[in-house]
C-alpha positions in Angstrom: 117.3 264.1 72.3 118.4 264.7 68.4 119.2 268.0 67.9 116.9 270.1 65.9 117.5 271.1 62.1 116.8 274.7 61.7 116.8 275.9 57.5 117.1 279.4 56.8 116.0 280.3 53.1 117.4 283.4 51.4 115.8 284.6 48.6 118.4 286.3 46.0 118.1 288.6 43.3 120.9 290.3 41.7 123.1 290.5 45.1 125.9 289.9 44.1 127.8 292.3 46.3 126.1 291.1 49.6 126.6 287.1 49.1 129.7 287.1 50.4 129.4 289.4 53.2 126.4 287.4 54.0 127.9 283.9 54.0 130.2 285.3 56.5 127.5 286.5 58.8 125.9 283.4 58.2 129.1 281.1 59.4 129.6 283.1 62.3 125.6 282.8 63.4 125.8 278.7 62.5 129.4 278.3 64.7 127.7 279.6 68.3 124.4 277.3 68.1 123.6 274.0 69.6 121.4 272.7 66.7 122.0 271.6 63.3 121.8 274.4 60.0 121.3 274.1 56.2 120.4 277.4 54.4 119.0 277.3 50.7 119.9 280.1 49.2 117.4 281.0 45.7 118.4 282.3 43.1 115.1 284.3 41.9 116.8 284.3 38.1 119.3 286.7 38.5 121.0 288.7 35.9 124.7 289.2 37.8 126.8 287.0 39.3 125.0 285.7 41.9 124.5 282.3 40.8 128.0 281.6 40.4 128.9 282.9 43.9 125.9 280.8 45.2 127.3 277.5 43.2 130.9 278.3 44.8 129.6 278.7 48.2 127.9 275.6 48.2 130.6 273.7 46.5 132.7 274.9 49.2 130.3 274.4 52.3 127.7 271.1 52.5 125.7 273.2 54.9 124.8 275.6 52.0 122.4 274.6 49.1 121.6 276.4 45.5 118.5 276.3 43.9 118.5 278.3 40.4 115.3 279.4 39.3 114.5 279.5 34.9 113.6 282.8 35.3 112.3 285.9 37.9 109.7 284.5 39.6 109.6 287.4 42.1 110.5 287.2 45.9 107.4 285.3 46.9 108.0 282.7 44.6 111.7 282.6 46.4 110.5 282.3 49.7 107.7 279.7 48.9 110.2 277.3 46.7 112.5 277.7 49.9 109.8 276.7 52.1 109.1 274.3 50.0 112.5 272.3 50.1 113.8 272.9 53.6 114.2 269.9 55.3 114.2 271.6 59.1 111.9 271.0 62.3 111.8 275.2 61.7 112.0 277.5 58.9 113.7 281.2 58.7 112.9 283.0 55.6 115.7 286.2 55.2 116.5 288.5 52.4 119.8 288.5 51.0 120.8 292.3 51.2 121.6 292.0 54.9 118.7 294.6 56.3 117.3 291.5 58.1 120.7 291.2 60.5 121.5 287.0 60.3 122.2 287.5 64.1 118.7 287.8 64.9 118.2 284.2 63.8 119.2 282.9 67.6 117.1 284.9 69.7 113.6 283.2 66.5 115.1 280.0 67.0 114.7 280.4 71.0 111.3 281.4 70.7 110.4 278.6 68.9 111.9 276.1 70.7 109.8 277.9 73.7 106.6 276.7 71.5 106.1 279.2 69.1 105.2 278.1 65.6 105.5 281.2 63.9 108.2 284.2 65.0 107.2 287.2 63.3 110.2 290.4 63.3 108.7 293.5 62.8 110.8 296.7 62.1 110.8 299.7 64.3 112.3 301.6 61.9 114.8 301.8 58.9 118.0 303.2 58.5 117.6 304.2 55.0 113.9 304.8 55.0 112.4 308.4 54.2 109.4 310.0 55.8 107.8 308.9 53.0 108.3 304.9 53.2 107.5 305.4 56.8 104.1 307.5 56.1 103.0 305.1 53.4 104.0 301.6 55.1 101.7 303.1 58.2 98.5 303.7 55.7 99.1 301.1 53.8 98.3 298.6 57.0 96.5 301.1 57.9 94.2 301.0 55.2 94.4 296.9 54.7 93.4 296.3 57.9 90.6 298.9 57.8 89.5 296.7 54.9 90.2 293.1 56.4 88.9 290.8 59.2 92.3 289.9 59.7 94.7 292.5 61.7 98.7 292.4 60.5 101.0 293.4 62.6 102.3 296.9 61.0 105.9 297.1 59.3 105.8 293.0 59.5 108.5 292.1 57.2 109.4 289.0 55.1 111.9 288.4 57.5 110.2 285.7 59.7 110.7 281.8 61.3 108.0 279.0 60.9 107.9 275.6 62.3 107.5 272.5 60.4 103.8 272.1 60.6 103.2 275.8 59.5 105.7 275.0 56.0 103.4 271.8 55.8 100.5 273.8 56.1 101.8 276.0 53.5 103.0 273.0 51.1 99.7 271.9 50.6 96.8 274.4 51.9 97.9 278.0 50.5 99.2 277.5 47.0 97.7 280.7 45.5 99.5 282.3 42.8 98.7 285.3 44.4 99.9 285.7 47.4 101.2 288.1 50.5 103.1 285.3 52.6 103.8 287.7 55.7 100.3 287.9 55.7 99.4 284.8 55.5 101.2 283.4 58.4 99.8 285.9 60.4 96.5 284.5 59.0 97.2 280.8 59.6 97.1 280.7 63.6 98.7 278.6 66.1 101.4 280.1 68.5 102.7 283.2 67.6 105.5 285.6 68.8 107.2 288.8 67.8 110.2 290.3 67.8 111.1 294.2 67.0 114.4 295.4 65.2 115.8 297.8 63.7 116.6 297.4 59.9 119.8 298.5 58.9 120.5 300.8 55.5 121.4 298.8 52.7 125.6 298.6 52.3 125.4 297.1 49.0 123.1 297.7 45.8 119.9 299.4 45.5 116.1 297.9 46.1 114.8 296.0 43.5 111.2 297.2 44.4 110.3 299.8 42.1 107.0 302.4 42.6 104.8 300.5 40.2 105.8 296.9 42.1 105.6 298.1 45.5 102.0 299.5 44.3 101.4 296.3 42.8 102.3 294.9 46.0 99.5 296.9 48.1 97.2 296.1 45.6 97.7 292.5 45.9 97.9 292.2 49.7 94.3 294.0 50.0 92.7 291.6 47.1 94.2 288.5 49.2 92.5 289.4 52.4 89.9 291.4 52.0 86.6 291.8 49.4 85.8 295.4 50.4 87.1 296.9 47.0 84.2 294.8 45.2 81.6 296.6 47.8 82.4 299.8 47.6 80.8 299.6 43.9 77.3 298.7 46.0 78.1 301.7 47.8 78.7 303.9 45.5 76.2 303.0 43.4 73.7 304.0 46.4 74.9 307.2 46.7 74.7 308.3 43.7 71.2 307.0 43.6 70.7 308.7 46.5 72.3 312.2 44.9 70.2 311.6 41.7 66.9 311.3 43.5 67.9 314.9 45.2 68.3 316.2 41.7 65.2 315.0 40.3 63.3 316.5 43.1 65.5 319.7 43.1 64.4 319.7 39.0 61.0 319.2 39.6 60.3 321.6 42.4 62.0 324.4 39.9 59.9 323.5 37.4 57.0 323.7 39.2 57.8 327.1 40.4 59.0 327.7 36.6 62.1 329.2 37.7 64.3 328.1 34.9 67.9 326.4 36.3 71.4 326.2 35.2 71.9 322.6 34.6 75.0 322.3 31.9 77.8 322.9 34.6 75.7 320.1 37.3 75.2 317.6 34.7 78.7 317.7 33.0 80.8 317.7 36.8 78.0 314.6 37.4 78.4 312.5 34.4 82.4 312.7 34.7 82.1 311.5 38.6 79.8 309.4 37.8 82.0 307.8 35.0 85.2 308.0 37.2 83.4 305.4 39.8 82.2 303.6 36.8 85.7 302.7 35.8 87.1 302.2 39.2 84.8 299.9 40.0 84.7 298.1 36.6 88.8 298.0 37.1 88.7 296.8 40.8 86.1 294.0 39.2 88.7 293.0 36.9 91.7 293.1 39.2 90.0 290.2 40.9 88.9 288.3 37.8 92.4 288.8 36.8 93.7 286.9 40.3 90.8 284.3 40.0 92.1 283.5 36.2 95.4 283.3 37.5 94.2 280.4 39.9 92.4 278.7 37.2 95.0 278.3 35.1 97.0 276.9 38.3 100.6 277.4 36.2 103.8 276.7 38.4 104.6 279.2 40.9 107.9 278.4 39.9 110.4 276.4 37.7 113.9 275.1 38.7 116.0 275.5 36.0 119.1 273.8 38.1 120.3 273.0 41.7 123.7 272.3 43.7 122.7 269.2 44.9 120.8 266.1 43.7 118.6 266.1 47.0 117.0 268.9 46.5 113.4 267.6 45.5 112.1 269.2 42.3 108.2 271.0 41.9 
């Protein structure tokens, strides 16, 4: 029986520091296996040196392919443009900055030659995450799957194996420009396993996700799996009929009984509330035309500006 091809796709961005350190890990991980390796590493338009370090790598191993992107596409983009050149019978998407530990990658690979199509790794905890990452990663799924038919798995990360007919699936099926990839395979189906770890602190670097793109990021994983931001504007909009029918009645019933009422301090705190959910709702409307506009114009999810190696099939 040929031996299985198993690609592992790291997405890079400015880690130049923990290339390296990772290519190391990654030799060591490749030596003790009994099936064949590749890994694509992607370079998500990086502004250090990490291109160069990916080019020498690769010049120096045949297991190792670059592919350079024209500019930052962001780390979805990475992982899908990984995906979407791996030539394996499985799939491991990994970060470059070494909090998804390469030595995990056996004990994916066993699951899914066990029959697994999709091995999830969900963190129990982080080494360098505050009360505060922990408090908001547990609303934020929390609060998405509150909203959504479909339930993720909480503190799933983008550290994760597919097989070859979940990438297919992927090639041709989910091609939104907007997208939450670990929640999408969780979405797709088919046999699926998990495995819990704990993340590491970062040795090298700092995280590339700042406030506003981590808040960008919740905002995009709820508009990709669930509609209930556009109905909460039907709900809104009932109570406050409902509220504005209790102050017509509570008007009338004063006047009838002509006992004259304060109604400047009501009508202002009313008017502003009502105008708050007014905008919300008009905003949360065009956050969603905004996503469908970026479908209709279908643009690249990414462009390859170069690669290590003429094989590598272009988008």
């Amino acid at each position: 029986m040929e031996e299985p091809l198993v690609s592992i796709v790291v997405s890079v961005y400015n880690e130049e520091e923990s290339l390296q350190p990772l290519y190391n890990r990654l030799q060591r991980v490749m030596s003790g296996v009994d099936y064949q390796v590749e890994v694509i590493m992607v370079n998500d338009g990086s502004r250090d040196k990490s291109r160069e370090i990916i080019n020498n790598i690769a010049s120096t191993d045949s297991r190792f392919r670059g592919i350079h992107f024209s500019r930052n596409f962001g780390h979805e983009a990475a992982m899908i443009a990984g995906i979407d050149h791996a030539f394996g019978d499985a799939v491991v998407c990994i970060d470059a900055d070494l909090q998804n530990p390469p030595e995990l990658i056996a004990d994916m690979v066993k699951l899914y030659l066990q029959g697994n199509d999709i091995v999830t790794m969900t963190r129990l905890s982080r080494a360098d995450g505050g009360v505060l990452k922990r408090v908001t990663s547990r609303w934020f799924y929390k609060l998405i799957n509150s909203m959504s038919e479909i339930q993720l798995q909480e503190n799933a990360s983008d550290f994760f194996l597919i097989s070859r007919r979940v990438a297919e699936v992927l090639r041709t099926n989910y091609r939104e420009r907007t997208r939450f990839l670990r929640g999408i395979i969780q979405n797709i189906g088919f046999n699926i396993s998990t495995i819990n770890y704990e993340a590491p602190s970062r040795k090298t670097g700092s995280s590339h996700y700042s406030i506003h793109q981590l808040a960008s990021l919740a905002f995009t994983s709820i508009a990709s799996f669930s509609k209930m931001p556009l109905k909460l504007g039907i709900y809104t909009g009932i109570a406050f009929g409902v509220l504005s029918i209790i102050l017509i009645v509570y008007s009338l019933v004063m006047w009838i009984i002509q006992r004259p009422t304060g109604g400047y301090t009501t009508l202002i705190t009313f008017m502003c509330l009502f105008a708050a959910v007014i905008l919300t709702v008009t905003g949360t409307i065009g956050y969603y035309i905004g996503i469908m506009l970026d479908e209709v114009k279908a643009r690249p999810i990414y462009l390859i500006e170069s690669t290590t190696h003429d094989s590598i099939k272009a988008n």
